[in-house]
C-alpha positions in Angstrom: 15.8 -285.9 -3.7 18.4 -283.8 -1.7 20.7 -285.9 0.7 19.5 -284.3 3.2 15.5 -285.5 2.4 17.4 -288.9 1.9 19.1 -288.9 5.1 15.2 -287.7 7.0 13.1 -290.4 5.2 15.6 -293.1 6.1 15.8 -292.4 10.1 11.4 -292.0 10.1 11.8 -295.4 8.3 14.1 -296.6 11.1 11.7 -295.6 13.4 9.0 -296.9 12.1 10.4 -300.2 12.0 11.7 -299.5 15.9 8.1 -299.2 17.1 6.6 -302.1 15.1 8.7 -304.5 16.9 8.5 -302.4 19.8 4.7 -302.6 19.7 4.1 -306.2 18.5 7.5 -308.3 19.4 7.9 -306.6 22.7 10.4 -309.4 23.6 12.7 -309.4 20.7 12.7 -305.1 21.3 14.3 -305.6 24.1 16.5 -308.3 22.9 17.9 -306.1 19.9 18.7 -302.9 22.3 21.1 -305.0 23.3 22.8 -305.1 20.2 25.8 -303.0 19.6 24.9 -299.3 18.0 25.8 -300.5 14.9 24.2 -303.5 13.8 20.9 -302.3 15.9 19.7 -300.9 12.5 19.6 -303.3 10.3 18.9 -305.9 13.0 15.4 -303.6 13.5 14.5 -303.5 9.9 15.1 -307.7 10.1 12.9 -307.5 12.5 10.0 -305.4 11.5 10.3 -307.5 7.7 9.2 -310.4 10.4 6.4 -308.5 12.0 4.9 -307.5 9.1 4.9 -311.0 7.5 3.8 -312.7 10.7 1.0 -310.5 11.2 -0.3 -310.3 7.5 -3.2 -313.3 8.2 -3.7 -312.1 11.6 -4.9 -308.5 10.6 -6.7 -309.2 7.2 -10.3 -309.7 7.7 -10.4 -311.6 4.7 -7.7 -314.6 4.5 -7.3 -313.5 0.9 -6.4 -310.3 1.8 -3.6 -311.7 4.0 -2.2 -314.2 1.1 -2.1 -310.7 -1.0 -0.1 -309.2 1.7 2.5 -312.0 1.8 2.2 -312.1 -1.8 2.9 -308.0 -2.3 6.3 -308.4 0.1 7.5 -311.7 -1.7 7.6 -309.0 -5.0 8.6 -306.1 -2.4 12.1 -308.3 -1.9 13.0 -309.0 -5.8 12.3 -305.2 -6.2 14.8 -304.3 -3.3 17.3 -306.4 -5.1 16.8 -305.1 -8.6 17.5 -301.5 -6.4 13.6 -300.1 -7.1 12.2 -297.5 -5.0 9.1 -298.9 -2.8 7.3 -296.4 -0.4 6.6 -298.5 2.3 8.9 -297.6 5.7 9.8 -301.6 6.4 10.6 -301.8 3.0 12.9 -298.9 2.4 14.7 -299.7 5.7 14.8 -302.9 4.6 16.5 -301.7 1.5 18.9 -299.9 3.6 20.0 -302.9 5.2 20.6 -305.0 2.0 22.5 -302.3 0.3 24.9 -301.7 3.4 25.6 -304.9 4.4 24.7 -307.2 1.7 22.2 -309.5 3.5 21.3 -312.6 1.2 18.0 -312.6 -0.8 17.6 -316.2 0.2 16.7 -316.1 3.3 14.3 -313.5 3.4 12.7 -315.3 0.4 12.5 -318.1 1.8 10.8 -316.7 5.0 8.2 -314.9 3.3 7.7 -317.8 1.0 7.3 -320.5 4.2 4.5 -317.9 5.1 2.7 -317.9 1.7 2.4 -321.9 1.7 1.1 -321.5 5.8 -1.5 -319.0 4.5 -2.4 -321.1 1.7 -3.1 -324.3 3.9 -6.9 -325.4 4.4 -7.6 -325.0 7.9 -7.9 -328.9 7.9 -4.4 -329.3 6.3 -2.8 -330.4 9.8 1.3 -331.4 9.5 1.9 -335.0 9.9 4.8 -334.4 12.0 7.0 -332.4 14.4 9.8 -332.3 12.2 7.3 -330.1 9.4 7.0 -327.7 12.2 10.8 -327.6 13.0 11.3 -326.9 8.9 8.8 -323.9 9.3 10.2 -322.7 12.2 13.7 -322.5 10.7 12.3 -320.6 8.0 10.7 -318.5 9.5 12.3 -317.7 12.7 16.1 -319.2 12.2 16.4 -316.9 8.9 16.0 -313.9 10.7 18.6 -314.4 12.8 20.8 -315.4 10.1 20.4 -312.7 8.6 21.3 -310.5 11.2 24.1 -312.2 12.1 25.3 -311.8 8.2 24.2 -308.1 8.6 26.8 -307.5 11.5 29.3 -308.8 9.5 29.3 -311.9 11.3 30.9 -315.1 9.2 30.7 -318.4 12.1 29.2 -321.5 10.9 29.2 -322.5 15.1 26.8 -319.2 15.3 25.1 -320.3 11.9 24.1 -323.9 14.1 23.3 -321.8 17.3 21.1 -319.8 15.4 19.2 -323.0 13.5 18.6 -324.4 17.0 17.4 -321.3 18.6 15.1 -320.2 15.5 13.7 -324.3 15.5 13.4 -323.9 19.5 11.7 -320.1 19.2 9.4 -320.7 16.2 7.7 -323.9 18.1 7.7 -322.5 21.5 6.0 -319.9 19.6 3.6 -321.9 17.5 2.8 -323.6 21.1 1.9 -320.1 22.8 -1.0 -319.5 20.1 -2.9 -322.6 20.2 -5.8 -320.5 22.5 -5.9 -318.2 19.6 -6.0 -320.4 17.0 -8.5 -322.3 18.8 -10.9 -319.3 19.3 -10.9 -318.6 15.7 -10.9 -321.7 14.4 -12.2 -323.8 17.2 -9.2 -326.4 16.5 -5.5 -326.5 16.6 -4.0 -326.6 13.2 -0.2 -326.7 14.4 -0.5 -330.0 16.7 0.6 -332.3 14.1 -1.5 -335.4 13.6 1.0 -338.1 14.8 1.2 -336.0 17.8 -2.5 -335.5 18.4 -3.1 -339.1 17.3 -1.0 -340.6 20.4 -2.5 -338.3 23.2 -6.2 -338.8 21.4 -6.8 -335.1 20.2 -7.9 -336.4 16.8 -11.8 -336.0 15.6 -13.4 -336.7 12.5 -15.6 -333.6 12.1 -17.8 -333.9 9.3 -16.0 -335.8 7.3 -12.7 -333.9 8.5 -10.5 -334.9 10.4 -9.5 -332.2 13.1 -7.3 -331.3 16.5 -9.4 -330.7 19.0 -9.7 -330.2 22.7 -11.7 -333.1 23.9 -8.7 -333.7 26.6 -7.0 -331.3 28.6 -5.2 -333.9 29.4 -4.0 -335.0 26.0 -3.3 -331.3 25.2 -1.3 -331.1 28.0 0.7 -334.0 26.8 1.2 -333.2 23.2 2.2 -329.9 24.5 5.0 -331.4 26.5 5.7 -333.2 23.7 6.3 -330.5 21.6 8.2 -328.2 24.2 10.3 -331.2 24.4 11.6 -330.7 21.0 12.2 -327.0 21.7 13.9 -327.7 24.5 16.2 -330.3 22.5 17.3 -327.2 20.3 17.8 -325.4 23.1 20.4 -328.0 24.7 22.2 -328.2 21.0 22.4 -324.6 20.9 23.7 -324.2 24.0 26.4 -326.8 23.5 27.8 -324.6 20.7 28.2 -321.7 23.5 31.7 -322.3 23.7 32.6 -322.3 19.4 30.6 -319.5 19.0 32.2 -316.4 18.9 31.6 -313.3 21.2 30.6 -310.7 19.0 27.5 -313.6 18.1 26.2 -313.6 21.2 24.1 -310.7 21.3 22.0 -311.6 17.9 21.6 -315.4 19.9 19.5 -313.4 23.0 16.6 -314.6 21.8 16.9 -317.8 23.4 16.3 -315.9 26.4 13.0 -315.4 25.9 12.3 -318.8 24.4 13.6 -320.2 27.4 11.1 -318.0 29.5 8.4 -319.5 27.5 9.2 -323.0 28.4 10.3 -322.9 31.7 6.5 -320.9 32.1 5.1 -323.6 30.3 6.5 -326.4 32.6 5.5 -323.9 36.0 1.6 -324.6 34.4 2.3 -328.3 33.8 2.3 -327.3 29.7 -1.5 -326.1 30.0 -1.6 -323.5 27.3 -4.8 -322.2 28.4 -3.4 -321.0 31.9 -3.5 -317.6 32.2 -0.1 -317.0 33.5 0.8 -317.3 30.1 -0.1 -314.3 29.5 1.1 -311.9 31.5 3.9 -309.9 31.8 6.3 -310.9 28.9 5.5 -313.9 28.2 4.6 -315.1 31.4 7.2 -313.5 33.5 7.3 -309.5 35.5 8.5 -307.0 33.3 11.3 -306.4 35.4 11.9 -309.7 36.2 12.2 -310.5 32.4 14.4 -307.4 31.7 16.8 -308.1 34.3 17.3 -311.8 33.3 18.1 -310.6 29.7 20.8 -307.8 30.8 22.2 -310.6 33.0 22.9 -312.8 30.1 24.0 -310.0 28.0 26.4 -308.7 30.1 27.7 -312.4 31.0 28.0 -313.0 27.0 24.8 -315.8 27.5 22.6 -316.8 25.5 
């Protein structure tokens, strides 16, 4: 293949990857445009590897069709490393990524693989605690901005911290945000964990099973502020390290912005995920509003 072939198929890759997250993590788009020019591609490519592995259940029809989706990327990533072509756009500017800035296998491993065990859960298979929550969210949403912050070239264990906290804080929030879709399918909640739900009364026996369900708004409510509680926690701790961390950091650390939004929307509905301001806007705030708020803390080196 001629360099310049090379040099086409890797920028439609890049965009590819750019209108993935554009198209389904809206919020985090906007959060990596305000990355500097030249970790913006690799940061994308992070990015889209996380859209396509957090949608894989959600688009299959068939939940064995999802498992073989998580299943083909888990080989996708020991085939980047052993340098083997793959013709998939995520995956080649994923590749791209890993062979410019040396990005650790680990991490994406171990974020695909945290995926694969969630898929293969029974639907009655509810966590015991919070703190299994807080290990998934790490691995799934801390990793990601680990690795981005290794992709920038970025070597601070204060931003390494930051970045735990944020990912713990983001993947929960985020975990909290689905319950009304995980309840329409499933007509339960399979990520309130069962100590949880047990104190605010949200546990059933169902057949024989023992389920989260919706009997009390109330006790949803509760749990829910439970829950955001934690995030909120991580949020603190991560914002504590603000002053170790160092300033080219920052900008991979925005999304605490959003994360932020989502529980200070949250607490506006008294922690009633069901409320339809939830919804709107990004994630429950104007457009504008929410766009502002993030160039505000860009420009002011927040996070």
């Amino acid at each position: 293949m001629s360099g310049a072939s090379t040099s086409r198929g890797a920028r439609a890759a890049l965009s590819y990857c750019v209108q993935q997250v554009r198209s389904y993590d809206y919020h985090h788009y906007l959060c990596l445009l305000e990355l500097p020019p030249n970790m913006r591609k690799s940061a994308f490519a992070l990015r889209a590897f996380n859209v396509e592995t957090a949608r894989a259940m959600d688009v299959a029809s068939d939940p064995r069709i999802g498992l073989m989706r998580l299943l083909w990327w888990q080989e996708a990533i020991d085939k980047i490393y052993s340098n083997k072509l793959i013709e998939h756009p995520v995956a080649q500017a994923l590749a791209s990524a890993i062979s410019e800035h040396k990005v650790s296998k680990s991490w994406l491993k171990r974020s695909v693989e945290a995926r694969i065990n969630d898929a293969k859960r029974e639907v009655t298979d509810i966590p015991e605690t919070v703190e299994e929550l807080e290990r998934y969210a790490e691995d799934t949403a801390s990793t990601i901005l680990y690795s981005t912050l290794q992709a920038g070239g970025i070597k601070s264990t204060a931003a390494d911290h930051a970045a735990s906290h944020i990912g713990k804080a983001s993947g929960l929030v985020l975990l909290l945000k689905s319950l009304p879709y995980h309840a329409s399918r499933n007509r339960h909640f399979p990520y309130i964990p069962s100590k949880v739900a047990e104190k605010h009364g949200l546990l059933v026996n169902h057949d024989g099973q023992i389920e989260v369900r919706v009997d009390s708004r109330e006790g949803l409510c509760n749990a829910v502020f439970e829950m955001a509680s934690v995030a909120n926690a991580h949020m603190q701790k991560a914002r504590n390290l603000a002053g170790t961390v160092p300033d080219e950091a920052r900008p991979v650390l925005l999304p605490a912005v959003p994360t932020q939004v989502v529980l200070d929307t949250l607490s506006r509905v008294q922690f009633d995920v069901f409320d339809p301001r939830l919804s709107r806007g990004i994630l429950g705030l104007p457009p504008l509003w929410f766009q502002l708020k993030l160039k505000w803390n860009s420009w002011r080196g927040k996070y």
